[in-house]
C-alpha positions as CSV (number, residue, x, y, z in Angstrom):
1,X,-2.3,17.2,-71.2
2,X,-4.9,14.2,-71.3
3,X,-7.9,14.4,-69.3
4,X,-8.1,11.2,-67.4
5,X,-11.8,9.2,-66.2
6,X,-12.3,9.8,-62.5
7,X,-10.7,7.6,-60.2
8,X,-12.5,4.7,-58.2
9,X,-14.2,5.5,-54.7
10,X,-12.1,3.9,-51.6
11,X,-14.0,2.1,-49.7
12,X,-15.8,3.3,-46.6
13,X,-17.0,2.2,-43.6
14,X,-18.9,3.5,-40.3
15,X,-19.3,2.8,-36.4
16,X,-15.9,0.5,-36.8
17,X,-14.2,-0.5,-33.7
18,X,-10.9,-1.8,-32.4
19,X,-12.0,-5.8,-33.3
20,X,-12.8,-5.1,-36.3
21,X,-10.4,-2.8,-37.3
22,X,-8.1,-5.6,-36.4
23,X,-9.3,-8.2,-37.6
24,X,-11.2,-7.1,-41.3
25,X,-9.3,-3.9,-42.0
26,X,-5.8,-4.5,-41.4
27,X,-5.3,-7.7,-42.4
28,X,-6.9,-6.8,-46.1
29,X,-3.9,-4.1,-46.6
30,X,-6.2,-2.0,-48.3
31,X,-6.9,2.0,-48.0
32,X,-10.5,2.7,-45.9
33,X,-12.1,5.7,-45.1
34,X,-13.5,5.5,-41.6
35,X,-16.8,7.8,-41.8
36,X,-17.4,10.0,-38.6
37,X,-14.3,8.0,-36.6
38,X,-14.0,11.1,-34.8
39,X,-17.3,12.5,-34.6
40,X,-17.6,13.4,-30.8
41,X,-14.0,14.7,-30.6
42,X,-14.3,18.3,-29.3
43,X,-11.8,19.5,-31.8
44,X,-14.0,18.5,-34.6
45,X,-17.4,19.7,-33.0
46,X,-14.8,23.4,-33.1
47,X,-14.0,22.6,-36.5
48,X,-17.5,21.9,-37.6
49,X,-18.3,25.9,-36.1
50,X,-15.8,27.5,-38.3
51,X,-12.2,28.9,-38.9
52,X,-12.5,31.0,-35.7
53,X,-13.8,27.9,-33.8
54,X,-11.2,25.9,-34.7
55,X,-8.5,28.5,-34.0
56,X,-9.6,29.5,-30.8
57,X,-10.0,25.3,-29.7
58,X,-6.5,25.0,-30.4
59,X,-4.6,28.2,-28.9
60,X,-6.6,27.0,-25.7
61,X,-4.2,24.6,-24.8
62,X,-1.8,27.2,-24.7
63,X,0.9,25.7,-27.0
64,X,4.2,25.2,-25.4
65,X,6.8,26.1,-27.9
66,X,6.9,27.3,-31.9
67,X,6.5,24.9,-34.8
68,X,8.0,24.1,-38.2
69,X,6.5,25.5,-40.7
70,X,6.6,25.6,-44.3
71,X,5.9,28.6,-46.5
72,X,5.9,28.5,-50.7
73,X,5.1,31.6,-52.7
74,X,1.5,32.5,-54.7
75,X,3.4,30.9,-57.3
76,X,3.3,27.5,-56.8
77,X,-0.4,27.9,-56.5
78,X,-0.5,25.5,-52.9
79,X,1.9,22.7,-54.7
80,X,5.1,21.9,-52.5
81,X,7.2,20.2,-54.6
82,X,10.6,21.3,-56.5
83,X,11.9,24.3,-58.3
84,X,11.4,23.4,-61.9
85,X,15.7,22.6,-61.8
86,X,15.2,19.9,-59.6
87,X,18.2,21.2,-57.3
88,X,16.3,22.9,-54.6
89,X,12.2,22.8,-53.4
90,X,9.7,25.7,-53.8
91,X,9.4,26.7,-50.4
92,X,10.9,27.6,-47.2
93,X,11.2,26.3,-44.0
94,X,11.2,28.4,-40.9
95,X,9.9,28.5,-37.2
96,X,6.7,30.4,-35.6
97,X,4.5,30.8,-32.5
98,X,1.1,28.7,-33.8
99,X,-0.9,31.5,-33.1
100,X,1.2,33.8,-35.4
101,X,0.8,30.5,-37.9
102,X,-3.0,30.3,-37.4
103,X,-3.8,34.0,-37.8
104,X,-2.0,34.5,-40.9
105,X,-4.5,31.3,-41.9
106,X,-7.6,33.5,-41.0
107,X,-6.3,36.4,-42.4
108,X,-5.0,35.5,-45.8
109,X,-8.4,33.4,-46.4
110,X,-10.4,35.5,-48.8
111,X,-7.2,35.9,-51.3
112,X,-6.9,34.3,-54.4
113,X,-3.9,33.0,-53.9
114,X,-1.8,33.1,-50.9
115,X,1.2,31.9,-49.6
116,X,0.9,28.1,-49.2
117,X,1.6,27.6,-45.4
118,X,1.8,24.1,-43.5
119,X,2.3,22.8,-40.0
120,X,3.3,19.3,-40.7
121,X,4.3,16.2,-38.1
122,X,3.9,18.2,-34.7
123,X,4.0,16.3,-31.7
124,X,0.5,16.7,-29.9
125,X,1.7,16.0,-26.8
126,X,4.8,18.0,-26.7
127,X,2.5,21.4,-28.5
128,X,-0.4,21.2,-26.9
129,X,-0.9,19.5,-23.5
130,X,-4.5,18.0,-22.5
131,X,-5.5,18.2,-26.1
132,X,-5.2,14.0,-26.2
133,X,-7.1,13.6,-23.3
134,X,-10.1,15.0,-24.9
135,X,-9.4,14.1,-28.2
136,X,-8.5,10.0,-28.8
137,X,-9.4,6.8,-30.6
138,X,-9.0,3.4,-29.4
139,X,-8.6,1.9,-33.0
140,X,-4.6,2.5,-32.5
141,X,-2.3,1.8,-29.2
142,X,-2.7,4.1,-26.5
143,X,1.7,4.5,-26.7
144,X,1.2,5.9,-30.2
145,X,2.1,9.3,-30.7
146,X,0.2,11.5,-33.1
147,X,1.1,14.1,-34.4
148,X,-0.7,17.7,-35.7
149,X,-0.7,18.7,-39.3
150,X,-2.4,22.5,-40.1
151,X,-2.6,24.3,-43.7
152,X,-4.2,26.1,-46.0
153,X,-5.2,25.2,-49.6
154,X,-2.2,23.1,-50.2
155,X,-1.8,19.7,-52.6
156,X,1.0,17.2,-51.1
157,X,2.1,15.2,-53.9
158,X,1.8,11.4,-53.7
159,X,4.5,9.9,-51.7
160,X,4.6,6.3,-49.3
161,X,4.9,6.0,-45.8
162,X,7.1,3.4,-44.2
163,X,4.5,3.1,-41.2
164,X,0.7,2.0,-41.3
165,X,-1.2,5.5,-40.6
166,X,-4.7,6.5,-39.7
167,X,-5.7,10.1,-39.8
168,X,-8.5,12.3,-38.6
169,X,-9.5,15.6,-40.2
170,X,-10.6,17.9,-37.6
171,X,-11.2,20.7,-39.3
172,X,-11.8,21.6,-43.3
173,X,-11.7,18.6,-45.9
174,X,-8.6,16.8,-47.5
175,X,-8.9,15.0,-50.5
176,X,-6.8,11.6,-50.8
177,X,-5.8,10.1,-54.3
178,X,-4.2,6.7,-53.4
179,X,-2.1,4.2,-55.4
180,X,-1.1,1.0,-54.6
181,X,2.9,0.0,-53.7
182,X,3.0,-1.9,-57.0
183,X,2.7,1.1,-59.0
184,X,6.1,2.7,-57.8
185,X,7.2,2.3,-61.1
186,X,4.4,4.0,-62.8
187,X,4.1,6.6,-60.4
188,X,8.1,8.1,-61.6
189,X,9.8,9.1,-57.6
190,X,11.9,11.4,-57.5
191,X,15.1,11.9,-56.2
192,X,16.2,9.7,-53.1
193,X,18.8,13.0,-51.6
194,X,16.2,15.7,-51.6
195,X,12.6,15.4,-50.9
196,X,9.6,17.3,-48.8
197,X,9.1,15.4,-46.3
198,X,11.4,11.9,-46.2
199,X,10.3,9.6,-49.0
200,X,10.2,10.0,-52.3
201,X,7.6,11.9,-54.2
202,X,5.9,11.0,-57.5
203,X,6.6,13.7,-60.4
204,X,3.5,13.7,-61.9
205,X,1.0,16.6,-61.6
206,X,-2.6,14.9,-59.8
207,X,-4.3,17.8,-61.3
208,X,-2.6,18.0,-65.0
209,X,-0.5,14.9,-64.9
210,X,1.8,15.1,-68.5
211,X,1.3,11.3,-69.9
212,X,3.8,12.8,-72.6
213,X,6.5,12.8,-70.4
214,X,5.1,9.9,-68.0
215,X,3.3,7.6,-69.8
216,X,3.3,4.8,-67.9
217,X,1.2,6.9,-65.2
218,X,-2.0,5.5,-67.3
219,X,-1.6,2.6,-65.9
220,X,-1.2,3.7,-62.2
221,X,-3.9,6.0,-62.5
222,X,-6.4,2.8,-63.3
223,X,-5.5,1.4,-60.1
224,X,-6.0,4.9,-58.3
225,X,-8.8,5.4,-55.5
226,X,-9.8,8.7,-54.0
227,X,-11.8,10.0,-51.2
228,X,-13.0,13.2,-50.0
229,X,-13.2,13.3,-46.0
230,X,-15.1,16.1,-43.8
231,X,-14.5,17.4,-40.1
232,X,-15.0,13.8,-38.1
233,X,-13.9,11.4,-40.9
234,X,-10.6,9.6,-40.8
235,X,-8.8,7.6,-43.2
236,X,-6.3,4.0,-42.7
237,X,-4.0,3.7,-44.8
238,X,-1.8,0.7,-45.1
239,X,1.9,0.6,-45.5
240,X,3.7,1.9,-48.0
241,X,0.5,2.9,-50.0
242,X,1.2,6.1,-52.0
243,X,-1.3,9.4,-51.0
244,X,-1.3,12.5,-52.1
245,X,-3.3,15.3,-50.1
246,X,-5.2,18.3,-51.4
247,X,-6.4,20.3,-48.8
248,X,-9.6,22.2,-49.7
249,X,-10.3,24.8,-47.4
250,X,-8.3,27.9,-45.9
251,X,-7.7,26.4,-43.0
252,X,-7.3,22.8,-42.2
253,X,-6.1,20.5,-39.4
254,X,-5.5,17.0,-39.3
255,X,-4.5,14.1,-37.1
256,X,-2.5,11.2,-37.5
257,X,-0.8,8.0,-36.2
258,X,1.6,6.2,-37.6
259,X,3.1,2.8,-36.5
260,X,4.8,-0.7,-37.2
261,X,4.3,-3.6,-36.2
262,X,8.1,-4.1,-36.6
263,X,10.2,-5.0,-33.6
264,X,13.6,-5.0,-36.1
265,X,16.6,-3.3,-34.4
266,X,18.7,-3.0,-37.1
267,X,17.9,0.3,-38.2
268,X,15.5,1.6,-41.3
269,X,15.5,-0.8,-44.2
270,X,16.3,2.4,-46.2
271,X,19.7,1.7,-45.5
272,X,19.8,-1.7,-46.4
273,X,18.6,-0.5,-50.3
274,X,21.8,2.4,-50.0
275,X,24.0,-0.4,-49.2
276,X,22.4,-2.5,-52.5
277,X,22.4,0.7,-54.1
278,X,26.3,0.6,-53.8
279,X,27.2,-2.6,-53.8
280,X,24.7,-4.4,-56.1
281,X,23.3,-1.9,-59.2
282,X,27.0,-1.1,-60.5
283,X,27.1,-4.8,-61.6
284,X,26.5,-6.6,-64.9
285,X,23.2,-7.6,-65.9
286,X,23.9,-11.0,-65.0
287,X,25.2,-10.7,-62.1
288,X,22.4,-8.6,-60.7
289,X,20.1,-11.3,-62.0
290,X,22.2,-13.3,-59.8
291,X,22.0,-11.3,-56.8
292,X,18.4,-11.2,-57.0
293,X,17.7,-14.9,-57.5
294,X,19.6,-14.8,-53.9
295,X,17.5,-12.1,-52.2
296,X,14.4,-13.9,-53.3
297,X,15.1,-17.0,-52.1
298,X,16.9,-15.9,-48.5
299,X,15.0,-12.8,-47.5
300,X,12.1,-12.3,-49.5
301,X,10.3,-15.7,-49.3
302,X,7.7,-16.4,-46.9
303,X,9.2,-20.5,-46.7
304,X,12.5,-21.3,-44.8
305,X,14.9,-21.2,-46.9
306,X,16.9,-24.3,-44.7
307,X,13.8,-25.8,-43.5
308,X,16.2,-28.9,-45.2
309,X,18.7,-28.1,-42.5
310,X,18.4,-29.6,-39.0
311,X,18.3,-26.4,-36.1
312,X,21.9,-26.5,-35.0
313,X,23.0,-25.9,-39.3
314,X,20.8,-23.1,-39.9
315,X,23.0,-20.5,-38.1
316,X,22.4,-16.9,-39.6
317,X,19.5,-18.2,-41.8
318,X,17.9,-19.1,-38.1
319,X,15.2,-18.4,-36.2
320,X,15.4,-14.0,-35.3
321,X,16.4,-14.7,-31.8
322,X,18.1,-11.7,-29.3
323,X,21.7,-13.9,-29.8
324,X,21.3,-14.2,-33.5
325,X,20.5,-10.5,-34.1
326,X,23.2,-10.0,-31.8
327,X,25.7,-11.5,-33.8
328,X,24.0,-10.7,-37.3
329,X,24.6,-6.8,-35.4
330,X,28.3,-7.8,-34.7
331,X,28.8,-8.5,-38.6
332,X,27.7,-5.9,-40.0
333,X,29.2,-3.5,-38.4
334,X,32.4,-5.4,-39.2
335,X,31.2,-5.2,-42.7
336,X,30.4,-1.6,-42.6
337,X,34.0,-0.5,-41.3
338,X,35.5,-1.9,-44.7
339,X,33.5,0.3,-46.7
């Protein structure tokens, strides 16, 4: 293993608000740690008290239902990731009452090495009712749902987001490594069929990353940034920005928003790369080439491509109105039933 030189500060910022947020953070599509976001939220004032504190805040909104949780053995010392075959992943997945969930939290504490358990993507206003009304931001849209992540000492491995995100830590402190999208190559994803949590995660190790078997992770590791946030502090993170999360303490919460500013009805671009994926990477070289001379110029480009074209010519390669994506609908599902 090669030790590598510590990785860059992200940026930070305090006392932001919804202008500039808007107008200065988002529009630089760059990771920014957003010191004391969420100072006055009660949840953090709990968190700031302790374990206990930050139990007891949440179990008194009397959660409505179980949650998905997530359970790996001492073993995989708070890495979820894969077995070492790549054919299955190193934990469980299972349902519990969050009070079952958050005393097992509290009571496995003071051991070396626990189970890893995590709470992940929990919708706050489905579990716990009133909990938003005391506890919101107006950096986001008020129609954004978050959602409730809790854990012990766990490491998430670095993986991309197809949304824009913020999150607040409410309680312990998480750790975020990030890596910009143009490193996907350096950062080796795994397999597209099985991941933890949707998207591809990077193979490599954050903590002993093997540049024998991934050497090109060098070079994404020069363009990494990394952050440590406390009880209050939140964190924007850009789309499709790879993160991995180490949480630091035996118990942890966090909360987060994710959303696009896409009003596309056709669906998750993911399937338009399956569809490439079948149609386009069993061809020659040359072709390929081809294909992606095509792509560039049609849908990639930030010109018209028929800006030569009067209006009434233009037809599919138009302006996105409901009639066109209407009929772009029509023909590919056409398309699809040949397949």
């Amino acid at each position: 293993m090669t030790a590598l030189p510590p990785p860059a500060p992200i940026r930070e910022v305090e006392g932001i608000d919804r202008a500039r947020f808007d107008g200065e953070i988002r529009p630089a599509g760059k990771p920014v740690v957003l010191r004391g976001l969420a100072a006055a939220w009660p949840a953090v004032e709990a968190g700031r008290r302790g374990l206990e504190a930050t139990v007891d805040y949440l179990m008194a909104y009397n959660p409505t239902r179980p949650v998905g949780a997530i359970v790996g053995p001492p073993e995989i010392e708070g890495r979820f990731f894969y077995r070492d075959d790549l054919r299955a992943l190193n934990f469980t997945r299972g349902n519990a009452p969050l009070g079952d969930v958050l005393n097992r939290l509290l009571r496995d504490r003071n051991i070396d090495r626990p189970y890893a358990i995590a709470v992940q993507s929990e919708l706050i206003s489905e579990l716990l009712p009133g909990f938003l009304e005391a506890n919101r931001t107006d950096l986001v849209e008020s129609d954004i749902e978050p959602r409730l992540w809790i854990g012990n000492a766990i490491r998430v491995a670095p993986h991309y987001d197809l949304k824009e995100n913020v999150g607040v830590v409410i309680a312990g402190r998480r750790r975020f490594t990030v890596f910009p999208p143009d490193q996907l190559a350096n950062l080796y994803p795994g397999p597209f069929e099985l991941t933890p949590a949707g998207t591809p995660v990077s193979m490599v190790d954050l903590v002993a990353p093997d540049l024998d078997r991934f050497p090109r992770f060098a070079e994404a590791w020069a363009s990494a940034q990394r952050a440590e946030l406390a009880p209050g502090d939140a964190i924007y993170l850009p789309f499709q920005w790879w993160h991995g999360v180490d949480s630091l303490d035996p118990v942890s919460a966090f909360v987060n928003y994710w959303w696009t500013d896409d009003k596309a009805t056709f669906g998750n671009p993911y399937d338009a790369m399956l569809h490439a994926l079948h149609t386009l990477k069993p061809l020659p070289a040359d072709q390929r080439a081809a294909w992606q001379r095509m792509f560039d110029y049609y849908v990639f480009a930030d010109r018209d491509p028929v800006e030569h074209l009067p209006a009434h010519a233009k037809g599919l390669l138009g302006p996105q109105t409901p009639a066109l994506r209407a009929a772009l609908t029509a023909t590919l599902k056409d398309v699809l039933k040949r397949l």
